[in-house]
N, C-alpha and C positions, 0 to 999 in steps of 0.2 A: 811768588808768582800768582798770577792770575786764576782762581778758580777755574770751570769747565769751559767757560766759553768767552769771548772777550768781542765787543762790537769796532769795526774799524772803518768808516767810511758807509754808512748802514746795512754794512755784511755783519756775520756774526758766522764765528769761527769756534770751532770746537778742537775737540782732545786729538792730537796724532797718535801714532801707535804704541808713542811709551805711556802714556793717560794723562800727559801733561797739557795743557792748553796751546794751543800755536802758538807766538805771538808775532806779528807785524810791525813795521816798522813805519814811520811817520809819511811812507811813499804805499803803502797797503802791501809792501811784498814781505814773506815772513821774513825773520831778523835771526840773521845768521847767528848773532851773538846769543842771542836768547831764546833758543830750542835747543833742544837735543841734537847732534847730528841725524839722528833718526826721524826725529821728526821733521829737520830740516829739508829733508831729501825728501820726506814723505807728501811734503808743502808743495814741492816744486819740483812734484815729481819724477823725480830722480833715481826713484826705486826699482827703476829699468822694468815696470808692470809687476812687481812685489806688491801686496793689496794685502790690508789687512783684513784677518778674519771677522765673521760676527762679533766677537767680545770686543774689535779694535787693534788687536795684537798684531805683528806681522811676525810671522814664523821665524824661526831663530837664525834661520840661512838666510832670510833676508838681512837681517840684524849683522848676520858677519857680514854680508855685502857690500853692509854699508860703511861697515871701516878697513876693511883691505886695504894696502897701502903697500907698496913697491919704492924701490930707488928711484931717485932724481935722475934721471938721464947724464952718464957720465960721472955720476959719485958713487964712491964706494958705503960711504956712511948714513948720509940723508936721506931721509923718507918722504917718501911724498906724502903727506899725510894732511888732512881735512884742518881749516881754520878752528880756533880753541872752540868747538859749543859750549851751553848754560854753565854744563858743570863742573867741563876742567875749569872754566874759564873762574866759575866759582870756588873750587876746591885752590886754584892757585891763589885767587887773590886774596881767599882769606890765608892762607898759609903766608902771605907778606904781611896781610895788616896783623895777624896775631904774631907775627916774628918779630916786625918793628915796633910792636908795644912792648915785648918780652923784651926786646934790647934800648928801652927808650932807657935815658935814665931816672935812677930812682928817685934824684932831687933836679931836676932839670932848670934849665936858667928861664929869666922872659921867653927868650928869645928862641929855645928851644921849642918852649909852649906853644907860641905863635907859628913857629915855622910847623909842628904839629898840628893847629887848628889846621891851616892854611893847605897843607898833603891831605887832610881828611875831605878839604872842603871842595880842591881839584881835582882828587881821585873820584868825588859822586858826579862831579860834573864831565868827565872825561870816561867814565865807566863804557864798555862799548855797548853792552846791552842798556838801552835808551831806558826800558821799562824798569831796570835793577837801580839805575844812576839815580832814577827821578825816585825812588823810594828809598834809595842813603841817603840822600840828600832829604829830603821829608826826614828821615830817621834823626840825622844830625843837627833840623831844626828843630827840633820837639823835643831832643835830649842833648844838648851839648858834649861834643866833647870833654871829655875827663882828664885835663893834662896835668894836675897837678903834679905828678908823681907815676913812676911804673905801675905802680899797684893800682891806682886807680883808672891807668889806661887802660892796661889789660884785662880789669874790672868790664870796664863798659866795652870793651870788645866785645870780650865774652856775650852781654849782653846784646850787643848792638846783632852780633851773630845769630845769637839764639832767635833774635823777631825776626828773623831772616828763616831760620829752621822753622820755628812754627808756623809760619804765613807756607810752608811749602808742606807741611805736615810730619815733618822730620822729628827725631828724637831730640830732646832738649839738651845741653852738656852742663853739668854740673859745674859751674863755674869756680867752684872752690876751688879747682883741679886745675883751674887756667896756667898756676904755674909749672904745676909738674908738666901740662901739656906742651905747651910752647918754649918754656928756660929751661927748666930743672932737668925734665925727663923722668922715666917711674922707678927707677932706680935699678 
């Protein structure tokens, strides 16, 4: 993600109330896909006059406010609940792309390879958050995918993941552990 602040149209945009940067989308309005929910509502004011304090923060009853979620009208099961924000949207897709290299196989044909470059290369360009797509996609041209083999896909996951965690200031994952994470499990 973006550092504190990001320019869009000669605005310059700062941190919503989770400390993350807004970001906007290629029309100047923030990017559903690529905030918090929190900060999304926070954007476009939707916090029904929740305002955050001096440090930024918006108090925690705001924070539940902003994801209460009720039935669909007429179902007993569905929730009405808000489009994926940054980080489900993050937490889910790495949980595919580290699933599908855990189950790539070990010795894979051409044609498997290809069809693997080819999902890595549609997934940065399809990603919905504009500002995450355009930076896999940079990732994937600066370090090719890794198809020869399982091991070395799930290798450069792991990695490809990690510049993703440290650009957000996240903990690093020890990649050694890729398998027990995603195939094996800890035992």
């Amino acid at each position: 993600m973006p550092e504190t602040s990001v320019s869009v149209s000669q605005k310059s945009y700062s941190a919503g109330p989770s400390g993350r940067t807004i970001v906007y989308d290629e029309d100047g309005k923030p990017c559903r896909s690529c905030n918090t929910l929190l900060d999304f509502k926070f954007a476009t004011n939707a916090l029904h006059g929740k305002v955050a304090d001096s440090t930024g923060a918006v108090p925690e009853a705001a924070a539940a406010a902003a994801t209460v979620s009720a039935n669909i009208p007429g179902s007993k099961h569905y929730r009405q609940v808000e489009p994926a924000d940054v980080e489900e949207l993050g937490r889910s897709s790495w949980t595919l792309l580290h699933t599908a290299a855990a189950k790539y196989p070990r010795q894979p044909s051409d044609a498997q390879k290809q069809e693997m470059r080819q999902f890595l290369s549609i997934f940065s360009h399809i990603y919905p958050c504009n500002w995450c797509a355009k930076d896999f996609e940079q990732y994937i041209r600066d370090r090719a995918p890794r198809v020869d083999s399982r091991d070395e896909l799930g290798q450069w996951m792991c990695e490809a993941h990690n510049d993703v965690n440290q650009k957000l200031g996240k903990e690093l994952f020890d990649c050694n552990f890729w398998k027990k994470r995603w195939l094996d499990g800890w035992e």
